[in-house]
N, C-alpha and C positions, 0 to 999 in steps of 0.2 A: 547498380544503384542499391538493389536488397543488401548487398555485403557492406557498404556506407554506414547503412541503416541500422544494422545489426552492431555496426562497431558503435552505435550511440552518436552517430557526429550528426549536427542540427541541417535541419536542410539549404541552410543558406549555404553552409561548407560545401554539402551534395551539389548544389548546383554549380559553383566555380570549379568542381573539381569533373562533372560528368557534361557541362557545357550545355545543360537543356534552361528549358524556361522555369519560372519559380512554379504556373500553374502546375505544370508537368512532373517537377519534381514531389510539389504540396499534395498532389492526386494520389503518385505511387506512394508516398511515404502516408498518407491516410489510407490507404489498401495496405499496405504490409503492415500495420498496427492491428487492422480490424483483421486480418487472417493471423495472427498471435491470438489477439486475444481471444475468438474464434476456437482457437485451440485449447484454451483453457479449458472452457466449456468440457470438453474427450473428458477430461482427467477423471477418473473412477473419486467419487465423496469421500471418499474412504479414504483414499491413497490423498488426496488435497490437502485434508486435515493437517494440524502443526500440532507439537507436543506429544504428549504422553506420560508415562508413567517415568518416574527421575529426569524428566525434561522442564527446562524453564523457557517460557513466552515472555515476553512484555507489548504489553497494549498500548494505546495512545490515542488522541483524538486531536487535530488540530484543524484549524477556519483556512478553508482556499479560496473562499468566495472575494471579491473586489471588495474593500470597505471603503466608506465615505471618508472625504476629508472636509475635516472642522464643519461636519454639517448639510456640505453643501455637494452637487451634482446630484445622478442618479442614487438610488439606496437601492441595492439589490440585496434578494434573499440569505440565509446563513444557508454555507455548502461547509459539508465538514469531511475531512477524511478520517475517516478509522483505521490505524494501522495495529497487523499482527505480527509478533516477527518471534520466530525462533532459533534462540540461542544456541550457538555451536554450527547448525547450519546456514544460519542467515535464510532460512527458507522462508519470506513472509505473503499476507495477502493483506487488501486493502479492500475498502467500501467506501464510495462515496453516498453522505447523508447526509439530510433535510435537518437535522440537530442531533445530541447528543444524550439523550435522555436516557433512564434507565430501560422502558421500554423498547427502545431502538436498539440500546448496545447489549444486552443482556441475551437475547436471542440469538444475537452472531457470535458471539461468546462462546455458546454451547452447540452451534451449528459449524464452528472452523476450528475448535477444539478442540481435542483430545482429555477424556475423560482421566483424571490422572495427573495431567499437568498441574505445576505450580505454574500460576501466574502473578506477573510484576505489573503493577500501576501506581501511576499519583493517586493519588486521594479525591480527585472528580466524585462529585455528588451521584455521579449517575451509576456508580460503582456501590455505592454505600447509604444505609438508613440516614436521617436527617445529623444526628448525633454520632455518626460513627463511629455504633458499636458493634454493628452489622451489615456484614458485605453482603450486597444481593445475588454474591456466587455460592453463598452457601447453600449446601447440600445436593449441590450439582458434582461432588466428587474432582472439588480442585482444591489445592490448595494455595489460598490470594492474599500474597505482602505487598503491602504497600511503604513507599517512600512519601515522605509530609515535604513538596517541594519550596512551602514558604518556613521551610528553617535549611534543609541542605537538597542538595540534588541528588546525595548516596545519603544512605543511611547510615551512620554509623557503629550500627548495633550488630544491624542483620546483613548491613551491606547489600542491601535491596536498591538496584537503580532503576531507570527505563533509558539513559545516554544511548542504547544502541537503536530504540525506536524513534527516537524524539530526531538523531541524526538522520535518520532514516528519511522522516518525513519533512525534514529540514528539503532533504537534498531533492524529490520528488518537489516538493513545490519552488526549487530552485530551478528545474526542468519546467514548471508547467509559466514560469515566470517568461521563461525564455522562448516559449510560445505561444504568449498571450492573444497571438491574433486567431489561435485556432477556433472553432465551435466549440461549445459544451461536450457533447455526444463525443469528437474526437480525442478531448484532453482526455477522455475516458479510457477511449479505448487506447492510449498512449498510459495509462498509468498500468492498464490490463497487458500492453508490451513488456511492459517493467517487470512486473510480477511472470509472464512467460519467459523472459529472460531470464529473470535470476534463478530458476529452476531448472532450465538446460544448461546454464555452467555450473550450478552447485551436481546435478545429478549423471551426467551424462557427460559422455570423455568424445563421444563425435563431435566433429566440427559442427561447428552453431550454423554454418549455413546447408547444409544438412536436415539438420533439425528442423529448420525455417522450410524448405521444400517437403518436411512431410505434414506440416503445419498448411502448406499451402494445396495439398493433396487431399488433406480433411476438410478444409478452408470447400474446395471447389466441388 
């Protein structure tokens, strides 16, 4: 069942194909999520970090929370994901948050970042003074282009996009759609499997179920 898991296939697949019950399979596949992301946790600060010096990130923030329709049902809170992702390796991290401000985003900016880095964003207010004329990255030792996404989605000047975070986060809440019946707490720790994924196939040539048994060695 972990090797299922690992290969990304939804657990409705797991179950027709390993013949258990849905609970049985909903159980294991929420324990193999929370011992990944568990594992994150090990990674040295240091070594977690994305970017650096001649490296480019692109940022991004988008709503996962349920929205109302035309007004009416429940109104639940704004959930936002913050995605980081770096360019060349595709190695990125995510936050989920209560909103988008600059206070909120500003902080993890310079906590998942690599001093040095160029960073790519839309033009979100939470990035920049009222008027933007000033980015509230500066003098944190980055350098921050932005692309104006209500005239083009690249730049044409400087050729500054975000297309590789914005798909990114596209495809994540395509996944979190597709399991909408989970809890809160576990869509979590399924967005924290994502992110320990994609860093054992970008870094590491051992077999991922491997990898996943020393995760569950830390895990226990």
């Amino acid at each position: 069942m972990a090797y299922f898991y690992l290969q990304d296939i939804q657990s409705k697949n797991i179950r027709t194909m390993v013949g258990v019950s849905k609970k049985t399979v909903t159980d294991w596949c929420n324990f193999f999520s929370g011992v990944c992301s568990n594992a994150l946790l090990s990674i040295d600060s240091e070594e977690y970090k994305l970017g650096g010096p001649g490296k480019i990130v692109e940022i991004d923030e988008t709503l996962i929370s349920k929205k109302q329709k035309y007004h009416r049902g429940r109104a639940y809170p704004e959930v936002w994901l913050f995605m980081i992702v770096e360019r060349g390796s595709n190695k990125w991290h995510a936050e989920v948050l209560p909103d988008r401000k600059r206070e909120t985003l500003v902080p993890l900016i310079k906590k998942f970042i690599r001093p040095g880095t160029t960073i790519y964003s839309d033009q979100w207010k939470g990035y920049f003074s009222e008027n933007f004329n000033l980015s509230h990255l500066e003098g944190f030792d980055f350098t921050h282009l932005t692309v104006n996404h209500n005239l083009n989605f690249k730049d044409p000047l400087t050729h500054v996009h975000t297309n590789t975070v914005e798909g990114l986060n596209g495809n994540i809440k395509n996944d979190l759609r597709k399991r909408r019946g989970l809890k809160f707490t576990f869509k979590i720790n399924f967005i924290e499997f994502k992110m320990w994924l994609s860093r054992q196939v970008i870094e590491d040539n051992t077999p991922l179920l491997v990898c996943f048994w020393k995760a569950v060695s830390i895990f226990s």
